[in-house]
Structure formats: C-alpha cells, structure tokens
C-alpha positions as YAML, in Angstrom:
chain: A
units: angstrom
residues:
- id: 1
  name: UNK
  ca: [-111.09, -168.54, 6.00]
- id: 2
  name: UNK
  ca: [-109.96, -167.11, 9.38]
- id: 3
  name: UNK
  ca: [-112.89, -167.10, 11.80]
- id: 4
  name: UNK
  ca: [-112.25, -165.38, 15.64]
- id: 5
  name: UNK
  ca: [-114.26, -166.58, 18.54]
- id: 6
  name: UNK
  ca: [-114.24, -164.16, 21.47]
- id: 7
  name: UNK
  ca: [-116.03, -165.68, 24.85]
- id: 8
  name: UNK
  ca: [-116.82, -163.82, 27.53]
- id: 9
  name: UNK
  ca: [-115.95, -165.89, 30.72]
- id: 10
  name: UNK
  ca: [-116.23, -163.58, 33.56]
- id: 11
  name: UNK
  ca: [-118.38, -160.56, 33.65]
- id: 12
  name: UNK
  ca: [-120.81, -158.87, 36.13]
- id: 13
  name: UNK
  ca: [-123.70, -160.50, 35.40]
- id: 14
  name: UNK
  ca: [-125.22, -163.59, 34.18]
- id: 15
  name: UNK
  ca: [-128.20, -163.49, 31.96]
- id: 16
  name: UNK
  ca: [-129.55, -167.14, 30.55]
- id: 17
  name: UNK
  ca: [-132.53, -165.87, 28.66]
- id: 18
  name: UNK
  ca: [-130.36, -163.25, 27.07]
- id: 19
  name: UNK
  ca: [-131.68, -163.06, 23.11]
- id: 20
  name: UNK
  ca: [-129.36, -160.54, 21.59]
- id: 21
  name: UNK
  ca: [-128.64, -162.45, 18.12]
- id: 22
  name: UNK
  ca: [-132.73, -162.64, 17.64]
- id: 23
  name: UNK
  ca: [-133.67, -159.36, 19.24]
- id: 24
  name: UNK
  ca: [-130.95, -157.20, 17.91]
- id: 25
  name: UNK
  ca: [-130.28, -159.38, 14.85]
- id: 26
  name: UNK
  ca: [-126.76, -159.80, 15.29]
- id: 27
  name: UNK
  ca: [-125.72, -162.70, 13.92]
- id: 28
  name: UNK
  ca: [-122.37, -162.70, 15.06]
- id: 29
  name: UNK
  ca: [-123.38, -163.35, 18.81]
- id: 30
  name: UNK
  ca: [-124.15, -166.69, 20.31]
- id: 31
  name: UNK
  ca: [-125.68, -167.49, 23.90]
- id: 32
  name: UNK
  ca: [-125.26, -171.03, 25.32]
- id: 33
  name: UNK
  ca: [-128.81, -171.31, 27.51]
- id: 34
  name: UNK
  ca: [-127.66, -173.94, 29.59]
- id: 35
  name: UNK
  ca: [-124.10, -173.16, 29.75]
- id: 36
  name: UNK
  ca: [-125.26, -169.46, 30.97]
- id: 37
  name: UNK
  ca: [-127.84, -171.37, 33.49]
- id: 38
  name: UNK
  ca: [-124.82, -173.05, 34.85]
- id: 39
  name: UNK
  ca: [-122.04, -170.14, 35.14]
- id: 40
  name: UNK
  ca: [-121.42, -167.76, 37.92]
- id: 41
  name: UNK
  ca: [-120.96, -163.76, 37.53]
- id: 42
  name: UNK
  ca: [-118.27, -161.65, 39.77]
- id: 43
  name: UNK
  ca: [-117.36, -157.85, 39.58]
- id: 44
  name: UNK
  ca: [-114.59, -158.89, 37.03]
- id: 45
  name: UNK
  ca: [-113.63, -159.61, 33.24]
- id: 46
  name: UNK
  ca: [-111.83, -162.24, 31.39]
- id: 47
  name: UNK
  ca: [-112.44, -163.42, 27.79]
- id: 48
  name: UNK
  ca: [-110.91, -166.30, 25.75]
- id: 49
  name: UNK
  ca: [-110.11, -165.76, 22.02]
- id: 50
  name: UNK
  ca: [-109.53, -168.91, 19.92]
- id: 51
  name: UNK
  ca: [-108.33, -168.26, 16.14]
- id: 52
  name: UNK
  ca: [-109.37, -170.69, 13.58]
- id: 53
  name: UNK
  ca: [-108.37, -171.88, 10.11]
- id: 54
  name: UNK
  ca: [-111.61, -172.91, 8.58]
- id: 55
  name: UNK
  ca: [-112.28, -174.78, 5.44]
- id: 56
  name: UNK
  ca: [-116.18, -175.15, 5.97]
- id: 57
  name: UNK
  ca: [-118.13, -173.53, 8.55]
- id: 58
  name: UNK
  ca: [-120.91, -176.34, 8.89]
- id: 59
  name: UNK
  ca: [-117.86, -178.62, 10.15]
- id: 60
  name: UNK
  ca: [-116.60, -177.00, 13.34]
- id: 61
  name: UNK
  ca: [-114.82, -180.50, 14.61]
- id: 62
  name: UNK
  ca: [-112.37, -179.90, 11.64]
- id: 63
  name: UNK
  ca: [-111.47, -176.55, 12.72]
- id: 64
  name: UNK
  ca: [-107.37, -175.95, 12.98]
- id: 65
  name: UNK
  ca: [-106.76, -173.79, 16.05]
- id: 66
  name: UNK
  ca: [-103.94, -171.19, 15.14]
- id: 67
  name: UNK
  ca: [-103.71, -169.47, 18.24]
- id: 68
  name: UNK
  ca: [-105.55, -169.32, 22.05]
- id: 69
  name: UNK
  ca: [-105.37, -166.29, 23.96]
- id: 70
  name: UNK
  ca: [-106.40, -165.25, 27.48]
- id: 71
  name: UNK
  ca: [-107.17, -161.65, 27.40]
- id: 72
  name: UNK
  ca: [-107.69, -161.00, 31.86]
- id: 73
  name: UNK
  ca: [-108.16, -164.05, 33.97]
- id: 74
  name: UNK
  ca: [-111.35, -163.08, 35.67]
- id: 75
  name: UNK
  ca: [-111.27, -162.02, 39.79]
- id: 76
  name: UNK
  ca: [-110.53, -163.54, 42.74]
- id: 77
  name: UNK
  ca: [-113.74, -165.61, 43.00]
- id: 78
  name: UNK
  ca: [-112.33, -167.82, 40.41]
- id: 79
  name: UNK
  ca: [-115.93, -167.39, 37.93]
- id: 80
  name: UNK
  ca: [-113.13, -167.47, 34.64]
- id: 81
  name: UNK
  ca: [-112.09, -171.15, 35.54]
- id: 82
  name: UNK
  ca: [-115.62, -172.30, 36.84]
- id: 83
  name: UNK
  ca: [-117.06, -171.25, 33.76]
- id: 84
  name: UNK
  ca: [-114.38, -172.19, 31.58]
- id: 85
  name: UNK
  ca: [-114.84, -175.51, 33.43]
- id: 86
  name: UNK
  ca: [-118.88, -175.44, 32.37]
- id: 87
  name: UNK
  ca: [-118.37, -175.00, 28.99]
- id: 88
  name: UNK
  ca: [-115.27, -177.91, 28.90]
- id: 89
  name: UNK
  ca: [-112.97, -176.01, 27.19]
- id: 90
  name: UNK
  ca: [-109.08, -177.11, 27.73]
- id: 91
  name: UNK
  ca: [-106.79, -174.47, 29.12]
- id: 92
  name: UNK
  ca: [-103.34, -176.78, 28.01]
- id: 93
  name: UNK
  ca: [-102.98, -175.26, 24.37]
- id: 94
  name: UNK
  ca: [-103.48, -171.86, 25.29]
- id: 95
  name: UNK
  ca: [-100.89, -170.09, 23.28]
- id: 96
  name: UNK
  ca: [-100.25, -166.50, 25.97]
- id: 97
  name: UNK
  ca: [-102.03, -164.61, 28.53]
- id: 98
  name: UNK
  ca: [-102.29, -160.81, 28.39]
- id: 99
  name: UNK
  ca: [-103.03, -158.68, 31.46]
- id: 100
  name: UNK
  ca: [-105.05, -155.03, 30.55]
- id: 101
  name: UNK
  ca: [-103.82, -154.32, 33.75]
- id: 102
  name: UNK
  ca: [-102.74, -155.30, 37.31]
- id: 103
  name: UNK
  ca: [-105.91, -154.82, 39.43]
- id: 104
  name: UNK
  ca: [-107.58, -157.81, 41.43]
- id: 105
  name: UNK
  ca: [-110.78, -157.59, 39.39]
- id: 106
  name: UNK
  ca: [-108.40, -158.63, 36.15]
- id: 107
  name: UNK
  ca: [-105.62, -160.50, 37.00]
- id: 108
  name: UNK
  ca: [-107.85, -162.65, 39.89]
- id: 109
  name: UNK
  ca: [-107.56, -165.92, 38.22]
- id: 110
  name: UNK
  ca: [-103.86, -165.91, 36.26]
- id: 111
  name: UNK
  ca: [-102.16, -168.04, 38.88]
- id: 112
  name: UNK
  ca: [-104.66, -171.00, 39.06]
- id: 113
  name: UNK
  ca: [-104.87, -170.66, 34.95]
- id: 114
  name: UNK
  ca: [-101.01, -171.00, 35.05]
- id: 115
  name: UNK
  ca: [-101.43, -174.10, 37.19]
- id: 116
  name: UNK
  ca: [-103.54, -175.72, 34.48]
- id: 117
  name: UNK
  ca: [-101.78, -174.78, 31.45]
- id: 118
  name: UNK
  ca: [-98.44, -175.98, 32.97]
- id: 119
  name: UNK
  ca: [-95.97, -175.39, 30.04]
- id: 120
  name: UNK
  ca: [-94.56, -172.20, 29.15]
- id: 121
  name: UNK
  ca: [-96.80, -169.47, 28.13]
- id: 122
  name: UNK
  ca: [-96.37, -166.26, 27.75]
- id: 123
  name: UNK
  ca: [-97.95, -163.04, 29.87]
- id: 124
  name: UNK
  ca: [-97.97, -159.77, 28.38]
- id: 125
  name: UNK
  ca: [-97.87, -157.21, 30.90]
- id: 126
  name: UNK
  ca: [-96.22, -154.03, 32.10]
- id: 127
  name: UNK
  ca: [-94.10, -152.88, 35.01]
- id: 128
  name: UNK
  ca: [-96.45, -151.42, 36.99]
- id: 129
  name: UNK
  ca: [-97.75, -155.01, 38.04]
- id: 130
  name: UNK
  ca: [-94.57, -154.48, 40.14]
- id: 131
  name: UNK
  ca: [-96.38, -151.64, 41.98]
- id: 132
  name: UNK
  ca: [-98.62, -152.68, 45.37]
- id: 133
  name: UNK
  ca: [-101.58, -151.14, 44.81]
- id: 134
  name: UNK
  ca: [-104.22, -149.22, 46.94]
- id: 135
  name: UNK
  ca: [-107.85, -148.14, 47.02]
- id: 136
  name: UNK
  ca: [-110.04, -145.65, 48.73]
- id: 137
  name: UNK
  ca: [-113.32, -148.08, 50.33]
- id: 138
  name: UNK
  ca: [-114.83, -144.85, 52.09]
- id: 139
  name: UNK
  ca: [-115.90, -141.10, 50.40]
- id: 140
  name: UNK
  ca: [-114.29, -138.73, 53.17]
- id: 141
  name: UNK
  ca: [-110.98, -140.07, 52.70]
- id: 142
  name: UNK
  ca: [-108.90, -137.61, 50.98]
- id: 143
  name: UNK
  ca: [-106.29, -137.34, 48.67]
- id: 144
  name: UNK
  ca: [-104.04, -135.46, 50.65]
- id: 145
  name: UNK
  ca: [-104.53, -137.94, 53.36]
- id: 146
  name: UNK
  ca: [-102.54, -140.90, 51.37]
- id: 147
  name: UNK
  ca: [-100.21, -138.85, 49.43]
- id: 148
  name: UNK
  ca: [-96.51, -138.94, 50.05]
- id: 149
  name: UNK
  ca: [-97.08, -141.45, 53.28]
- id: 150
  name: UNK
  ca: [-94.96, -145.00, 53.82]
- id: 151
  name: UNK
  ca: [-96.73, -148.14, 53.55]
- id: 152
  name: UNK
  ca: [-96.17, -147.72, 57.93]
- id: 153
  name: UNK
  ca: [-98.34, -144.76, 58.00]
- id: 154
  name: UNK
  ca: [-101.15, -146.66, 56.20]
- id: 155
  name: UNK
  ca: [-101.99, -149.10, 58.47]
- id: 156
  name: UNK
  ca: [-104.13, -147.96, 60.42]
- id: 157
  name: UNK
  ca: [-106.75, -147.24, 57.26]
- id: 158
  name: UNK
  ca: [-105.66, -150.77, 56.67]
- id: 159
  name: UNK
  ca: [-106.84, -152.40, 59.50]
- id: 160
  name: UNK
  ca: [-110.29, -150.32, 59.40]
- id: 161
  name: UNK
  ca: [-110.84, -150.98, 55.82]
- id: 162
  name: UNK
  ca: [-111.11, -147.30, 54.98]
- id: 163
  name: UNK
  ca: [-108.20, -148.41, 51.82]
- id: 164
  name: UNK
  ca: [-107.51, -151.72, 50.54]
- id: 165
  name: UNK
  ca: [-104.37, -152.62, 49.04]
- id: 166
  name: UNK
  ca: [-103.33, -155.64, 46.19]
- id: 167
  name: UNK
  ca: [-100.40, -156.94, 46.11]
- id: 168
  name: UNK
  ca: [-97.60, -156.86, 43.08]
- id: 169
  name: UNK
  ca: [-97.30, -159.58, 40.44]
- id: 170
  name: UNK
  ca: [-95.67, -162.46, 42.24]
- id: 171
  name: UNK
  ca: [-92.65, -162.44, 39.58]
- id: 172
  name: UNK
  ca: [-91.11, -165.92, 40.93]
- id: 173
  name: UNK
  ca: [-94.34, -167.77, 41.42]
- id: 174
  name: UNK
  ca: [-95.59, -167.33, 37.94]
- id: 175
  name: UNK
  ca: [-91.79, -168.29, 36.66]
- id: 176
  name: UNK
  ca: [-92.31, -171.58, 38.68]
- id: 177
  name: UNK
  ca: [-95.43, -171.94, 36.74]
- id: 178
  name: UNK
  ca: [-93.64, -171.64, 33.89]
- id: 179
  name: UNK
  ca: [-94.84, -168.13, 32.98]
- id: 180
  name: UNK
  ca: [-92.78, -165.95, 31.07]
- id: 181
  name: UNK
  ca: [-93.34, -162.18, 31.36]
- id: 182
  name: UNK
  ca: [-92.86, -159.71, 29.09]
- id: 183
  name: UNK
  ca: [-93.16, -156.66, 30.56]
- id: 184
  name: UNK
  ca: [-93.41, -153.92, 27.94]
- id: 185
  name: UNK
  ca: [-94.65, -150.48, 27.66]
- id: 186
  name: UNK
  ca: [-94.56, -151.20, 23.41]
- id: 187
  name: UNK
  ca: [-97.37, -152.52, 21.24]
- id: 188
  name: UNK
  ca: [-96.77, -156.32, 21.43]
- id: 189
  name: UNK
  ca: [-97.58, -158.57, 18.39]
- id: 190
  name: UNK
  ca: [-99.53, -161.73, 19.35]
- id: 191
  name: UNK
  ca: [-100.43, -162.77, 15.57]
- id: 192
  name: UNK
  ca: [-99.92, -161.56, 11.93]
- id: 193
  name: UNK
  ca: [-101.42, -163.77, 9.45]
- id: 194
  name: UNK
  ca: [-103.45, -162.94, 6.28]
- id: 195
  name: UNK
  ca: [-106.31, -161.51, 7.13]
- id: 196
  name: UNK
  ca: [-105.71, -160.93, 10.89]
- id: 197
  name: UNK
  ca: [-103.46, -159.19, 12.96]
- id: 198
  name: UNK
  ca: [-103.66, -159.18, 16.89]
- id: 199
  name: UNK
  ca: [-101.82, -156.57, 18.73]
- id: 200
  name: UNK
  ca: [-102.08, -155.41, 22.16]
- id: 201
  name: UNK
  ca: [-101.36, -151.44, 22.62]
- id: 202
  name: UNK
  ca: [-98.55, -149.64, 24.03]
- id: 203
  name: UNK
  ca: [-98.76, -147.10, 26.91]
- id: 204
  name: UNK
  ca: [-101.65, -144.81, 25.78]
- id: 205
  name: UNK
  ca: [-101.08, -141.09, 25.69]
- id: 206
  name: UNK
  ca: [-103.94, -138.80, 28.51]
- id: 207
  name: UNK
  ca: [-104.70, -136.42, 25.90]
- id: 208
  name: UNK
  ca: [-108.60, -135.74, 26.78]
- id: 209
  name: UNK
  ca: [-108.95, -133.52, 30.12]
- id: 210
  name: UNK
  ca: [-112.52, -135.34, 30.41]
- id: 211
  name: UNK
  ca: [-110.62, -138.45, 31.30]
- id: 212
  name: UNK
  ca: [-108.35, -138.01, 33.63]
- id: 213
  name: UNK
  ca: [-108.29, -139.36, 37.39]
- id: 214
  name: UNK
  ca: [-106.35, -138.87, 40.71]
- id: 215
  name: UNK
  ca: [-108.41, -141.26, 42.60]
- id: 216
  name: UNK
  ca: [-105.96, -144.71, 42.26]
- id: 217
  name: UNK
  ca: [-102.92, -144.83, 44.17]
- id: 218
  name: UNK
  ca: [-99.42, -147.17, 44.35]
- id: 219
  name: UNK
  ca: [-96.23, -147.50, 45.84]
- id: 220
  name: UNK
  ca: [-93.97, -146.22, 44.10]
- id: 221
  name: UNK
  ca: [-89.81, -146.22, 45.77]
- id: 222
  name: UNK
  ca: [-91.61, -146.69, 48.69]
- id: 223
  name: UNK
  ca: [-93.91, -143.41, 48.70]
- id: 224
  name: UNK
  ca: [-97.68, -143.63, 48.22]
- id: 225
  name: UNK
  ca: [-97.97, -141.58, 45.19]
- id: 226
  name: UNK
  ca: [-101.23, -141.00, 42.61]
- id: 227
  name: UNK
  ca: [-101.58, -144.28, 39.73]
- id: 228
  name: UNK
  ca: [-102.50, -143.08, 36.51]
- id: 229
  name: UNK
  ca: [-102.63, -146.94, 35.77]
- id: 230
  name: UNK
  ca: [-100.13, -146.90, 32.95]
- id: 231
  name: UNK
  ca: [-100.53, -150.57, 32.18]
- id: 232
  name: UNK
  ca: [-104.05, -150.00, 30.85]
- id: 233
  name: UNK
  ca: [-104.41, -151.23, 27.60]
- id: 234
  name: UNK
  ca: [-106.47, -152.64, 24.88]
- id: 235
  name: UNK
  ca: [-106.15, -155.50, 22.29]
- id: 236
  name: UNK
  ca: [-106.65, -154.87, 18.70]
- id: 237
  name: UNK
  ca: [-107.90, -157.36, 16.54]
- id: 238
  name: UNK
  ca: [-107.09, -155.51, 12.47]
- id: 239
  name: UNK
  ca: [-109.06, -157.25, 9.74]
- id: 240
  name: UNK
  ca: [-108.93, -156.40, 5.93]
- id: 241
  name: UNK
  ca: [-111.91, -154.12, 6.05]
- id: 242
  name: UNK
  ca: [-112.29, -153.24, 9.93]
- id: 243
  name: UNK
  ca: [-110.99, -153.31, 13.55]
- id: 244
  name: UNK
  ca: [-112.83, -155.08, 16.55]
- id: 245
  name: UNK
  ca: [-111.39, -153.78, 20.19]
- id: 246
  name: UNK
  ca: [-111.35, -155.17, 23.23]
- id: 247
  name: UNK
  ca: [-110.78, -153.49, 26.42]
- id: 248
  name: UNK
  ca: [-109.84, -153.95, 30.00]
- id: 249
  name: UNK
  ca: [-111.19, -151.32, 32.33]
- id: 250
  name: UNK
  ca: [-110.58, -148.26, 30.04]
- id: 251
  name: UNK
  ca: [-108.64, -146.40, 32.62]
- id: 252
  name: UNK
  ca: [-106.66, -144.86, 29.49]
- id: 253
  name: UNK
  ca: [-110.64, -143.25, 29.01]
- id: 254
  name: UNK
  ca: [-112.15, -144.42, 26.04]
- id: 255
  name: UNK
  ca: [-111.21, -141.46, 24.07]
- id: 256
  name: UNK
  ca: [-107.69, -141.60, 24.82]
- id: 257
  name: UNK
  ca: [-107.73, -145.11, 23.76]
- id: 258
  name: UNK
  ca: [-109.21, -144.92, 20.07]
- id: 259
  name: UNK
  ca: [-107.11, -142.08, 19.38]
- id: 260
  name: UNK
  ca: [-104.42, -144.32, 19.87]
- id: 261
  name: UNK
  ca: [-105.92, -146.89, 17.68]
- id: 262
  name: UNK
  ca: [-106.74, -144.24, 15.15]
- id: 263
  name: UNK
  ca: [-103.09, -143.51, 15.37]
- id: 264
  name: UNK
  ca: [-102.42, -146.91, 14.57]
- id: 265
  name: UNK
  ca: [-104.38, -148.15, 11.46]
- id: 266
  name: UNK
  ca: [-106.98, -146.10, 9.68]
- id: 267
  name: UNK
  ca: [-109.21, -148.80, 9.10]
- id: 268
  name: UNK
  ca: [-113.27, -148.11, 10.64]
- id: 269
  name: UNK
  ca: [-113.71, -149.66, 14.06]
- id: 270
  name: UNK
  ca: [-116.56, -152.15, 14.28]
- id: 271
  name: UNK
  ca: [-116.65, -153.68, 17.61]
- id: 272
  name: UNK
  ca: [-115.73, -152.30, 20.97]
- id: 273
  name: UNK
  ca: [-116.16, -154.91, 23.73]
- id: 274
  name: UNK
  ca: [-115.03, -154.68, 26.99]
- id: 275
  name: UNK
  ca: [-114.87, -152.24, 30.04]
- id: 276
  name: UNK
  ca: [-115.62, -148.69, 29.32]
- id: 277
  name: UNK
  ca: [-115.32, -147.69, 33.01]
- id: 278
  name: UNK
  ca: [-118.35, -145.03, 32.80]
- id: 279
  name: UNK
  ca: [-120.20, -146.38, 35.65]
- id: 280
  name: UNK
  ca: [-120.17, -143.35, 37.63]
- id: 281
  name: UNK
  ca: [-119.95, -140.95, 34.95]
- id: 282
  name: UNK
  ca: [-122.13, -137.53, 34.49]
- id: 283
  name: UNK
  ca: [-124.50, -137.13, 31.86]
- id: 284
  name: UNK
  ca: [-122.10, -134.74, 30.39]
- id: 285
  name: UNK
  ca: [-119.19, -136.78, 30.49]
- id: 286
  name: UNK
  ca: [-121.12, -139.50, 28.90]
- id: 287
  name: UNK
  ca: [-122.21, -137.60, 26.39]
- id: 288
  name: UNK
  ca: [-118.80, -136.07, 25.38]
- id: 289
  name: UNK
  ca: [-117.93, -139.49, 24.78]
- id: 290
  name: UNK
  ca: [-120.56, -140.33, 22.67]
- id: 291
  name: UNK
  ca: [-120.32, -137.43, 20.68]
- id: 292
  name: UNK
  ca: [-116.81, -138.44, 19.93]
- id: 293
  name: UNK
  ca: [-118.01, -141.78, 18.87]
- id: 294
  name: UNK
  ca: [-120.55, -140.93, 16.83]
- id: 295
  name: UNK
  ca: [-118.04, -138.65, 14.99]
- id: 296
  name: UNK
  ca: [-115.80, -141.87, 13.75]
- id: 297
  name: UNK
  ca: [-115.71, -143.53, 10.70]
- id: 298
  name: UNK
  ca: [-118.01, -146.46, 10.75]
- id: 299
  name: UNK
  ca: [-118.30, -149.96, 8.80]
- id: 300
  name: UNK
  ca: [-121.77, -150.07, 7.32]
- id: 301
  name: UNK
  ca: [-122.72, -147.18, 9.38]
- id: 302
  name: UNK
  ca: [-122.83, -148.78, 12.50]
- id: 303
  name: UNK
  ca: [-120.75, -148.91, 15.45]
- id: 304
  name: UNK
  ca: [-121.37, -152.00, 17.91]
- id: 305
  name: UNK
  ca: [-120.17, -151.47, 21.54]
- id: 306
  name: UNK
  ca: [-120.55, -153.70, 24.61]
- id: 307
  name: UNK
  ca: [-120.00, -152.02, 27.71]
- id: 308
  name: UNK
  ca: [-119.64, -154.40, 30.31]
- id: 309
  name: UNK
  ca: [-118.17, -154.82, 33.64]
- id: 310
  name: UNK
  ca: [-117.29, -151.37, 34.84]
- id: 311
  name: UNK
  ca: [-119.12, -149.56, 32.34]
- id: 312
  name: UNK
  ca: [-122.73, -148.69, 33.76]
- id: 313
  name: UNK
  ca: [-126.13, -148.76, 32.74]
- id: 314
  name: UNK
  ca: [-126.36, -145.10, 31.90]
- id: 315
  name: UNK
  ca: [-123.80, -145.47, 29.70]
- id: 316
  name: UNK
  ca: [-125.72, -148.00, 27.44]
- id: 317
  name: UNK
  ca: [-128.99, -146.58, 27.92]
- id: 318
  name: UNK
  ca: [-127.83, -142.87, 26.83]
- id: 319
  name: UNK
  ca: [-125.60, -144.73, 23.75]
- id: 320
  name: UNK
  ca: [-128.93, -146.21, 22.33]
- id: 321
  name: UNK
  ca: [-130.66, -142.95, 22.44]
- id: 322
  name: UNK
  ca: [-132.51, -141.86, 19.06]
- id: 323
  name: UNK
  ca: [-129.44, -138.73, 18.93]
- id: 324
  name: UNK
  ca: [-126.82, -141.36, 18.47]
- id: 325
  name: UNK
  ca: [-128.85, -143.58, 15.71]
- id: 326
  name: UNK
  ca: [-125.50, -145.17, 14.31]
- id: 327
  name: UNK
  ca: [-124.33, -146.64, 17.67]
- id: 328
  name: UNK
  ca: [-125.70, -149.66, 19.07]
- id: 329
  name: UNK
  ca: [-124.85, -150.59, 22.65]
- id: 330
  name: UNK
  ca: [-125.64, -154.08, 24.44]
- id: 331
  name: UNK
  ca: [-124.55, -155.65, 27.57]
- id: 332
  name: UNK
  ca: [-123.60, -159.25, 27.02]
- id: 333
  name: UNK
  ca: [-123.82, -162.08, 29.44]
- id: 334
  name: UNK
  ca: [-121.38, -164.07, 31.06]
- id: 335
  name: UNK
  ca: [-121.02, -167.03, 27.91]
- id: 336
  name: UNK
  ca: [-121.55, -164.98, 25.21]
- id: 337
  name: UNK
  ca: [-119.55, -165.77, 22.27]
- id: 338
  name: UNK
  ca: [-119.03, -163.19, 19.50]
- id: 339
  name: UNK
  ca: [-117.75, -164.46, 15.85]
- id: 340
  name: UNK
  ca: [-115.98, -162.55, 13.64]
- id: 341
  name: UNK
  ca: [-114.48, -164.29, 9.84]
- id: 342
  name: UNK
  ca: [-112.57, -163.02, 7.42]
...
C-alpha cells in the first residue's frame, strides 16, 4: 500500500487545541498537541510530503520511505526549520525541493534547508526566480508611478519603504550547496509509481478575467515592468480514483489553476490544500469561485479545501455556507498532517 503524509510546517497561524479529525470527522487529519504547543506561525507556507511503502499500517517504524519532498521552504523567519526541528524530523534524505514560486513568503527558508541536506538535491523552479522582485507597502502608490522606471529611479520609494523589493534566486550559492535547478516552464515529474503519480504543473494559462492582477511588479532587461508571476504553480498528487492539490499562493487564480488540472487528468479532485490567495477578495469574486467549484466533479460528493496562508477568512466562512453543501472548507494549523493511502 502507498500511504502520503503531507505536513504543514509553516503557515499563518498556530492552533494547539485544533480538533478537526473529531469535529469534522476527517480521519485523514492528524494534530500533534504538543508539537503544535511548541511551533511558531509566520505569514508564509511550506509543507513536507513523505511517500511510503507500507505493509501494515499499525507498524509505522517499518515504513520504507520512497520519496521526501519539500513543497516551499517557509519565510524568512525560519518557522519551516524550527518546526521541522520540533517535530525531529531529518532533512538529509530529502529527495528535491520545489518552489510554487519566487516570493520571500515561499522560498524564505531554501538556503538554510540546503545547508542541512548537504548532498545534491534537486529544486524545481522557473526562470522568473531570476527576476528581482518588487512590492507596493502603501495604497496611493500607483501603477503608473513604477512602470517603465530603472531600478535608479526607485530608490527613493526604497529608502521610504513605500515598495519593497526581493532579491533573485542566488543561482551560485544554492550550486555551492549542492542544489541543482531545474528551471522549467513544463510539468515536471517528481514520482510515477503504481498507484501515485506526483507532478508539479507547467506555466498555467490566465483564462478567467475574475483573476487577473497588475498589482506585482519585476525587473525585467532592466525595466520595472507588471509580474503576472508566471512561476506560480501547483503540485498534483493523481491517485487511482482521485486527485489531491496542493498550492502555493494561487496567483495563477484558483480557477485558472483547476482548469489546468482538468486539462490534465479527468479524475474528481478531492483535496485542495494550500494558498488560495482570496484574502482580499469581494463577495462576488468569492462567490464566482465557489460557484465554479461547486460545479466540479466530486469523489463521494464532497470536495475538501484548506485555504490557508493567503487565503482569508471570508473565503472559508462563505465556502461552508448551507448554498455550497458539497464543499467543506477548514483552516489547518501549523503541524497538521493529512494522510492519504492508496
């Protein structure tokens, strides 16, 4: 039997008396008490995803690890590797590393986690972690402001905090660390076993209006241009009977994103963890969205989403509305480990 166990190390809060496999009877959620009473929360995400060969589940110590993935490091505070730490869970035999995307809140933690690995691992990512990247820390700046200008002409807004700016992927620093990038803009195949395939996506198409942004911005040949954050993407675990997704920040727009997985297997989507970057969303947007979920194909009947980090309390409170009766939405804790067999 293949069993999946997906732990979510950083995330925006931390919740110790958190009851979701009891309250919601979901009995493929688990919530360490005094691992969560120990762990820190930062505005970031990072999970860890260990794959199993299992001959009996009451024997966990004769588990055979097939393959260990990092799936974002966490932010800049460092929570992925302090709770990592917490929990005493090895970083040495993780198998590769795969970015959603190059912002700080993501990517915080990959070159300490590259420092305790130490061996050659691979990081899936995509060129625009070459881009330096900018964003807007005050309301009345506008976008004609920062368009078209040289990194020269920003620093001013620089040095008054009214933008804030992160700096590319340090290409010969993670090399030294014995990182090896693969910077792609194609699906990627991570594993492809019986029972289990793990693929990250591709570039996903901006087909939904409803989703699209002008608010991010990057150097690009030197001119401050608009970032539709092409590097955002997803992970998609495909089982016999289902799909479970999980997401960065959902820059793609949620939409946008399961049409691409629709595109890509035809199998019902179970799960949807992650960043659904709804946080300051209308009603009406929200809603669009949920009227597009609840319009999927569903195992059992149900869809299961966990909108964390970015995602917003609206978002979840408006999903578990009595209109939407199929979807069930739930905002995990920092610890939380989901299990999924097959």
């Amino acid at each position: 039997m293949i069993r999946v166990e997906v732990t979510v190390l950083t995330n925006n809060i931390v919740l110790p008396f958190q009851n979701l496999r009891e309250n919601h009877f979901l009995d493929f959620i688990e919530l360490n008490k005094l691992f969560a009473s120990k762990s820190l929360a930062e505005h970031g995400l990072g999970f860890l995803i260990n794959v199993y060969d299992v001959v009996e589940l009451d024997q966990p110590n004769n588990y055979k690890l097939i393959k260990k993935i990092v799936f974002d490091t966490g932010g800049t505070n460092l929570t992925y590797l302090h709770n990592i730490d917490v929990r005493g869970y090895p970083l040495y035999d993780v198998d590769c590393i795969v970015l959603s995307h190059w912002h700080y809140d993501h990517s915080g933690g990959l070159i300490k986690i590259l420092e305790r690995i130490d061996k050659k691992v691979p990081i899936i990512s995509h060129e625009s972690a070459k881009f330096e990247r900018f964003f807007k820390r005050v309301r009345n700046l506008k976008n004609e402001d920062l368009m078209g200008k040289k990194r020269i002409d920003l620093l001013p807004l620089l040095s008054s905090s009214k933008i804030v700016s992160q700096e590319p992927i340090n290409i010969e620093l993670v090399k030294n660390l014995k990182g090896q990038i693969h910077f792609t803009k194609e699906p990627y195949e991570i594993l492809n076993i019986e029972g289990l395939k793990i693929v990250t996506s591709g570039e996903i198409p901006r087909n939904h209006t409803e989703e699209d942004f002008n608010n991010f911005f990057s150097l690009q040949a030197g001119i401050l241009n608009v970032d539709k954050i092409l590097d955002d993407k997803c992970l998609i675990l495909e089982f016999e009977e289902n799909i479970v997704l999980l997401n960065g920040c959902c820059h793609s727009g949620l939409m946008n994103i399961l049409d691409y997985v629709r595109s890509y297997s035809d199998k019902p989507i179970s799960h949807i963890i992650g960043g659904f970057h709804m946080a300051g969303s209308s009603d009406k947007r929200i809603n669009i969205t949920l009227e597009y979920l609840d319009s999927l194909e569903m195992l059992n009947n149900i869809l299961y989403l966990f909108p964390i980090h970015c995602s917003g309390e609206r978002f979840i409170e408006m999903a578990n509305s009595t209109i939407y009766g199929r979807i069930k939405a739930f905002n995990p804790s920092v610890g939380t480990t989901f299990y999924f067999s097959k």
